[in-house]
Residue, then its C-alpha position, 0 to 999 in steps of 0.5 A: x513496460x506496456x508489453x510486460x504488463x500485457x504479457x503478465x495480464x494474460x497470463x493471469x486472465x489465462x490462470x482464471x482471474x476475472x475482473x476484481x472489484x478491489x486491488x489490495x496491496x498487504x505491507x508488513x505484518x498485515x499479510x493475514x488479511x487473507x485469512x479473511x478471504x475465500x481464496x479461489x487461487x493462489x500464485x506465487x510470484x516466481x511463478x508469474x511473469x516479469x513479477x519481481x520476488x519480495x526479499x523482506x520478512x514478513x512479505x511472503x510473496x504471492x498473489x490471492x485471488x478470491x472472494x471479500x465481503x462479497x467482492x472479488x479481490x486480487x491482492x498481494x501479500x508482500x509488495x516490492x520496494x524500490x530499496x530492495x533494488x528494483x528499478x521504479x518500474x519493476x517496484x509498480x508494475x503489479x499496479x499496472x497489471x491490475x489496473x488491465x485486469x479491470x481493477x478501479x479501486x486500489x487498497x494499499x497498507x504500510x507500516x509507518x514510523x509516527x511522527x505526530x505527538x498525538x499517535x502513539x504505537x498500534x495507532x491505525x491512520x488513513x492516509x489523507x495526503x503524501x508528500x514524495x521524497x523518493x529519489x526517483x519518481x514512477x513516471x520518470x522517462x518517455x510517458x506511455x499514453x495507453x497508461x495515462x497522462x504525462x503530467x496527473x492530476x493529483x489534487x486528490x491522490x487518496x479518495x475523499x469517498x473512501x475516506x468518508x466511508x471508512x469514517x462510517x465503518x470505524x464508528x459502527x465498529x467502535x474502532x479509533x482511527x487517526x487521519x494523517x500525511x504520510x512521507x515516503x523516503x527510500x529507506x532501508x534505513x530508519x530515520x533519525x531523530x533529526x530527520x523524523x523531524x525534519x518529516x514534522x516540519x515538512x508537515x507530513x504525520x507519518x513517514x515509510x518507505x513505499x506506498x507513495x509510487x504505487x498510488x501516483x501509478x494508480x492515479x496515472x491510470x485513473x484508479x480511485x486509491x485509499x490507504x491506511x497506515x499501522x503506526x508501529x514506532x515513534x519519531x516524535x522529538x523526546x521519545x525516538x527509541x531504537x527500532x528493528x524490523x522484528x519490532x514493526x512487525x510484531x506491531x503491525x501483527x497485533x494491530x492486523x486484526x483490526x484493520x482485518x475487520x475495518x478492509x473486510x467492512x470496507x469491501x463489504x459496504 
């Protein structure tokens, strides 16, 4: 893996990426924050190195590089999911990769399926906390110091000051948020009623299928992470309706406007 990551790095450095001030890693349906950004450079991923290709809708698979409230940003328009059948490695490598582009603040989006009586669909939530419950976990196997620790500190898996900063951003904007737990199971399968509830019980607000990896990798190696959440369906117990992917992406588009203008301010601030 450490070669892997070194060899993409270069490749990317050699393409003209300098050091980013921001990661941002788009989920589904919120691939058009780009329009946002200048971009100076764009990169398929069958064009970079050990980069996996993204196999969902809606994930279009590419690497922009450019300019975002003032700030340089790398950010990828489509992530992996370990469902899709990559191996744990495979499905965070791009984390890595950033982090050895000079990358320290990492932005991660979803989708997610609420599970808290008082979000109802289109709800924006930042991320407070996750509960992991994927079968294999990112650092499994022989741990490589020249990326971090083998046991990580994760008191503090998603940044307090993000936090509070987008906390700032949402009032001046006028714009509501949620604050909640989000669950990562494996998928591709949406949950059922018994175990959207069993999410409740466990004390999570939200519940998807990626995000959680990606951000125990960042905190491996030391990067400071804020995530947001576009609920796009309800699990919560009396109101589980059927659900398509079709559905969530069509949510996470209308809602992508809004989360366009609170990372945009993020950045900026």
């Amino acid at each position: 893996m450490w070669n892997k990551v070194q060899e993409t790095v270069k490749f990317l450095q050699n393409k003209g990426i300098t050091v980013p001030d921001y990661g941002i890693i788009l989920g589904t349906g919120l691939g058009n924050l780009v329009e946002k950004i200048n971009i100076e450079m764009t990169i398929s991923y069958n064009e970079i190195p050990n980069f996996p290709v993204s196999t969902v809708e809606g994930h279009s698979g590419e690497l922009i590089f450019g300019i975002l409230g003032g700030k340089k940003v790398i950010a990828m328009r489509g992530r992996f999911h370990y469902y899709e059948g990559w191996t744990m490695e495979q499905t965070v490598l791009p984390v890595r990769v950033m982090k050895f582009l000079g990358v320290e603040n990492l932005i991660v989006s979803n989708a997610s399926g609420g599970v808290n009586p008082a979000f109802k669909v289109g709800d924006v939530m930042v991320i407070t906390d996750h509960i992991n419950l994927m079968p294999v976990h990112p650092l499994h196997g022989k741990n490589e110091e020249r990326f971090g620790p083998r046991f990580v500190d994760m008191h503090e898996p998603y940044s307090r000051k993000m936090i509070a900063k987008m906390d700032l951003i949402a009032e001046k904007l006028d714009v509501s948020i949620q604050k909640g737990i989000y669950l990562a199971l494996q998928g591709p399968t949406f949950e059922t009623p018994a175990e959207y509830k069993m999410v409740k019980i466990l004390g999570a607000d939200a519940v998807g299928m990626s995000t959680v990896p990606e951000v125990i990798v960042a905190k491996h190696m030391g990067m400071e992470c804020f995530g947001i959440s576009v609920i796009t369906d309800l699990g919560v117990e009396g109101i589980v309706e059927a659900v398509s992917h079709e559905e969530v992406q069509k949510v996470a588009k209308i809602a992508e406007k809004t989360v366009g203008k609170l990372v945009e301010e993020f950045v900026k601030l």
